[in-house]
N, C-alpha and C positions, 0 to 999 in steps of 0.2 A: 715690225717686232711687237710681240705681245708686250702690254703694263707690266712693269718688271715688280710691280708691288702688288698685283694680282695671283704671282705666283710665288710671295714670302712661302718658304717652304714652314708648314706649321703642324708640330707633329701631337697626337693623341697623347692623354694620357701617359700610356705605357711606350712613348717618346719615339713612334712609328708616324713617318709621314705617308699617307694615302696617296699613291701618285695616281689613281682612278678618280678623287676628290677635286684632283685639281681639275679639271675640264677640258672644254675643247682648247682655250689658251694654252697650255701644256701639250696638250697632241701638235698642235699647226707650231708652236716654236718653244721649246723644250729648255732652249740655250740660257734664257734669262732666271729661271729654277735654279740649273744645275750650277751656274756662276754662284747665284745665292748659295747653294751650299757648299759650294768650294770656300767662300768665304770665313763658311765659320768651322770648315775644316776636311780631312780628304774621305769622312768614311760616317756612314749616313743608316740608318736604322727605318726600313721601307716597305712600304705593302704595293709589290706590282698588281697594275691593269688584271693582268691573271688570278689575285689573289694569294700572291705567295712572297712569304716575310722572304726578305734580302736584307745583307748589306751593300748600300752600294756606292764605289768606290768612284769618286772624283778628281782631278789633277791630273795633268800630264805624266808628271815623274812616279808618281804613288800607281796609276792603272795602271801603265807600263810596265813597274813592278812585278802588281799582281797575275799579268798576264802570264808572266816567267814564271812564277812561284810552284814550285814542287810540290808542296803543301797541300794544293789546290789543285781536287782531282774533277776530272773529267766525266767520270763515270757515273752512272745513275743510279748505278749499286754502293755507291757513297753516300748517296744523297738524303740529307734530312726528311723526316715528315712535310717540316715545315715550307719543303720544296714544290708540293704537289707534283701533279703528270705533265707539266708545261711544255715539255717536246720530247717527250719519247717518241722515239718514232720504229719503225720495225727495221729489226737484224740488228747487225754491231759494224759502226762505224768510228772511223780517224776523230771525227768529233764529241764523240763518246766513248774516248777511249784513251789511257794511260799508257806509258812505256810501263815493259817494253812491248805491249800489245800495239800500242799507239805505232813505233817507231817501225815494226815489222807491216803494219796495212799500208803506212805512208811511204815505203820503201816499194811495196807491188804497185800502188798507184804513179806513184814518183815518174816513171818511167813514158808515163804516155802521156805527161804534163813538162815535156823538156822545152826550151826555147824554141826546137828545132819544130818540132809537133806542132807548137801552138801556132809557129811562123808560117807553116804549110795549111794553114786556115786561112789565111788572111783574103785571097781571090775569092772562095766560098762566100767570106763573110761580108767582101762587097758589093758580090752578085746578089745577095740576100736582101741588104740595104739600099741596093739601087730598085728593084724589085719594090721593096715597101715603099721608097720615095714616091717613084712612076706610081702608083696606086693614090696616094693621099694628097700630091702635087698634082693628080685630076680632077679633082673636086672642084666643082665650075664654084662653089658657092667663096674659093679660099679656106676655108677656115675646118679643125681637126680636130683629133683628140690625140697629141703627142704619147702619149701612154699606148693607147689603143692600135694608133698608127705605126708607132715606130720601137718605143721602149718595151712593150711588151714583148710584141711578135721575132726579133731581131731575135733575142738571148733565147728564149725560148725555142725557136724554131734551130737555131746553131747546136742547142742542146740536147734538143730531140733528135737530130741526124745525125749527131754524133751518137747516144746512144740504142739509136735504131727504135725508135717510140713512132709508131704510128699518127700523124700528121692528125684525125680523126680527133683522136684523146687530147689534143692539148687542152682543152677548155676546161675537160675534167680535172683536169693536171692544175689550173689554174687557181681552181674553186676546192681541191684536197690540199694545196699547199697553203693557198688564206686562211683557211681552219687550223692547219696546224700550227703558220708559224705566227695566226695574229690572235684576236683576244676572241676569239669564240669560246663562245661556253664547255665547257671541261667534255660535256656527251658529245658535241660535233667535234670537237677536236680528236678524241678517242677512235669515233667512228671514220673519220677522216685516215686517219693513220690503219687504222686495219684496212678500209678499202685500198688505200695508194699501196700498203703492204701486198694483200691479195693480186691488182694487176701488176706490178713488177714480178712478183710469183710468178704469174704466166708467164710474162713476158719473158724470164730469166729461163723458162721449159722451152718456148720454142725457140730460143735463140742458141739451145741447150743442142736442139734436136737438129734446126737446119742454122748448123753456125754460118754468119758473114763477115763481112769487116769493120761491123761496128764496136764502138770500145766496148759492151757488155760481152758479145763475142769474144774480144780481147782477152777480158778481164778472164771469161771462164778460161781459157787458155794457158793463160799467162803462170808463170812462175821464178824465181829467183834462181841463182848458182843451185841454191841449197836444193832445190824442188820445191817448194814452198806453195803453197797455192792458197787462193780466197776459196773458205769454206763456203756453204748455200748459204749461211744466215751472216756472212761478213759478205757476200756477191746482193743477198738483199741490201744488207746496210749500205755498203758503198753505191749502191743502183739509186738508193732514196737520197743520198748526200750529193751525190753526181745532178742529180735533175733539181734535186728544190734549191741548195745551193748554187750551181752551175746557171739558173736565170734571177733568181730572185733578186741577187744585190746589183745584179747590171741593168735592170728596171731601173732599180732605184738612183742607180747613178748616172742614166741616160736622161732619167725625169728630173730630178734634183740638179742636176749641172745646168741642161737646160733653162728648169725654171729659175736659177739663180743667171744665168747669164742675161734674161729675158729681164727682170727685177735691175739688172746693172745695164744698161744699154753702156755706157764708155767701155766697159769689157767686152761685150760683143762687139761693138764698130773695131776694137784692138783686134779681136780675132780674126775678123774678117781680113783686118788690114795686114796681118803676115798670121798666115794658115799654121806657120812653122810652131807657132807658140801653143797647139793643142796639145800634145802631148803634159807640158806640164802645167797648161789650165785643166787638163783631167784628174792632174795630181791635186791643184788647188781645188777642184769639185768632191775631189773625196777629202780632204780637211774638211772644206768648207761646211759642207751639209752632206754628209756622206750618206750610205743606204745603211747602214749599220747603228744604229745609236748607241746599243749596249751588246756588249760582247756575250756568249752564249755561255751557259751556265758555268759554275764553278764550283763544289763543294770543299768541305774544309775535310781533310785526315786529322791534324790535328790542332791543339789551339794557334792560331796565328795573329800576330801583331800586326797588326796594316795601320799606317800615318801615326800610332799612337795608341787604338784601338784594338785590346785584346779582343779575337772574336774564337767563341768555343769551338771546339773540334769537333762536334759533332753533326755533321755531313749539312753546317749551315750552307746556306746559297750566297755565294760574294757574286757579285756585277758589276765589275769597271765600265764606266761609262768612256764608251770611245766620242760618243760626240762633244762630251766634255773636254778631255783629253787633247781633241784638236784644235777646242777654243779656250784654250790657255793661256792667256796672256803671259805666264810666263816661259812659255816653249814658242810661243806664234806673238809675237808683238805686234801692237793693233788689231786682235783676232779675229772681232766680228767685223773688220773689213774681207770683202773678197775682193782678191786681186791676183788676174792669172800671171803675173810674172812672181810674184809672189815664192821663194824658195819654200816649197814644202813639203821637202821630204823629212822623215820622222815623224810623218802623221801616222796614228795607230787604225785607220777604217780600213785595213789586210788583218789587222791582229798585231800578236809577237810575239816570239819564241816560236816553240812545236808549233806550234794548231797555228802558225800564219798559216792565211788562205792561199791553197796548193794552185786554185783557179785565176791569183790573181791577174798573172800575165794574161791570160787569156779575156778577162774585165777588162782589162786597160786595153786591149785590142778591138774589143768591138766598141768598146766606148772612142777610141780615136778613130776608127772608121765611121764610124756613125755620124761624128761630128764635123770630121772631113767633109761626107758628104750633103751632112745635111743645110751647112753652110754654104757649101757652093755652089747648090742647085737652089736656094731662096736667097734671093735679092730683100726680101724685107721678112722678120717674123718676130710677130708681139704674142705678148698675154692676151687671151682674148676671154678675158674674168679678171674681176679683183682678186687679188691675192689672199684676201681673208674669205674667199667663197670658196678655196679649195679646201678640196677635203683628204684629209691624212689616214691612212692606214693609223689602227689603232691595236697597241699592242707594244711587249717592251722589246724587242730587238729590232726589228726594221723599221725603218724611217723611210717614206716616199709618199707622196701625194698620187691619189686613183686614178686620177684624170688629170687631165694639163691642157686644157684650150688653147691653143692658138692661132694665130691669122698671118697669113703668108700668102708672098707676092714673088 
């Protein structure tokens, strides 16, 4: 854990704390910051990595809140100046989007995200995992890049066959979504988003011309009792939410679980010792250090009172911090332990309310197959780097380390 007195939160002048000021201590462990301002209170006056004034929102009970709040619209056409372009991305999606626009996209998608759907992946997503195992379990040297090897390829690859993305494009797909959704400079991030805009265009024509059975096929399809259908630019939107969304947080949760079980060896030897208990060490992997840190934006409609804190109406930016929220001592008692028997459900790294993540069952599937399997094909597997040599995705929503070394036997 970083100096927890390296990261006194300490704000300018005009009473805005610089979370780009604070340095790499802040990127690699975030949690000892965000307790300091929970301390002296739930709602915080801030300049993100990106450059754009927030407030943002600390404590269990108070995010939780804000994530329900009606008040607090979704949309980009809400949005203050002082919001910048931080993820617009092309079409109109569930995550950029209000009832009751919000509630009719989530209702056409709803449908192909049932238990039932997700449950008839599961063989797929073994075959998939076994595959990447056999590949980085032959490495005469031992030793890998977990990221590279296994958290990347996994979610990515399940997401692309499900949307029918040409195998070719992942890379591109990898290097358009790290611009948009981490701290690249405002032009790569722009042009990022028109190019991933323009191939889903295609992609959405010919899949248009020779439909199959992939969910974009679906989707153009698909309609309600009512006839209802996803227009071209809510078929882009949902196309861009489905793929950057649909790998990005199961990266982060396959790296982060990992490198936290890795960091706990008595948790690992536990897991090993009854397999039964993955499940809700996945649930304790997303409290604990989840892929999520701050919830996606939020604009105000009108003035709203959050912990105390009147904040204006005019289209400010609110950020409830989810990784704080799960280190809450008073929701999670003893929080910054991890401990997979750990009861912890009521963690907010899905969300709450509307905008929970529609994908999550499908996260907590490849993350318990993953883990399944990757436990019981290595007999031994370490860190193979100090923990302060990793390097963190930098940027205010996703939390995951690039690479993840390790040594396996």
């Amino acid at each position: 854990m970083a100096d927890q007195s390296v990261l006194e939160p300490v704000p300018d002048t005009d009473g805005v704390v610089d979370l780009a000021a604070l340095g790499d201590d802040f990127v690699r462990d975030p949690y000892p910051f965000y307790a300091a301002l929970r301390r002296r209170g739930p709602v915080h006056r801030v300049r993100t990595p990106e450059g754009a004034l927030a407030w943002l929102v600390v404590g269990h009970d108070v995010a939780r809140a804000a994530l329900n709040d009606e008040r607090l619209s979704k949309s980009w056409a809400n949005a203050g100046p002082d919001a910048g372009t931080l993820a617009i991305a092309p079409g109109t999606h569930m995550l950029t989007s209000d009832p009751p626009d919000h509630t009719r996209l989530r209702k056409l998608l709803a449908k192909e995200f049932t238990p039932r759907h997700v449950a008839a992946l599961e063989p797929r997503i073994r075959e998939l995992t076994g595959e990447l195992l056999d590949a980085m379990l032959a490495r005469p040297d031992g030793r890998a890049d977990l990221v590279a090897s296994l958290a990347f390829p996994l979610p990515i690859a399940v997401i692309c066959e499900l949307l029918g993305v040409p195998d070719l494009d992942r890379e591109r797909f990898k290097e358009w979504s790290d611009h948009v959704l981490g701290a690249a400079p405002e032009e790569e991030k722009l042009a990022s988003v028109q190019a991933l805009g323009d191939y889903l265009s295609r992609l959405l024509e010919r899949q248009r011309a020779r439909p199959g059975n992939e969910l974009l096929s679906t989707l153009i399809r698909t309609s309600d009792e009512d006839g209802d259908r996803l227009s071209t630019d809510e078929l882009l939107g949902t196309a861009w939410l489905l793929l950057i969304a649909g790998y990005e947080t199961t990266v982060g949760l396959i790296a982060n679980g990992t490198l936290a079980l890795l960091r706990h060896p008595d948790q690992l030897a536990a897991l090993r010792a009854d397999p039964a208990l993955i499940p809700g060490a996945v649930e304790e992997m997303l409290r604990y250090d989840g892929p999520v840190e701050v919830s996606t934006y939020r604009f105000t409609l009108e003035p709203v009172e959050i912990g105390g804190t009147l904040i204006p109406g005019d289209g400010q930016l609110v950020l409830p911090v989810l990784a704080d929220a799960d280190r809450d001592p008073a929701r999670f008692p003893d929080s910054d332990r991890f401990d997979i028997r750990r009861e912890a459900r009521g963690h907010l790294a899905f969300g709450h309310g509307i905008h929970f993540c529609l994908g999550a069952p499908l996260a907590r599937l490849e993350a318990r197959v993953a883990f399944e399997q990757l436990l019981e094909r290595t007999a031994r597997l370490e860190l193979d780097a100090h923990p302060a040599a990793l390097e963190w995705r930098k940027g205010t929503v996703l939390r995951g380390v690039t690479s993840l070394p390790v040594r396996f036997g």
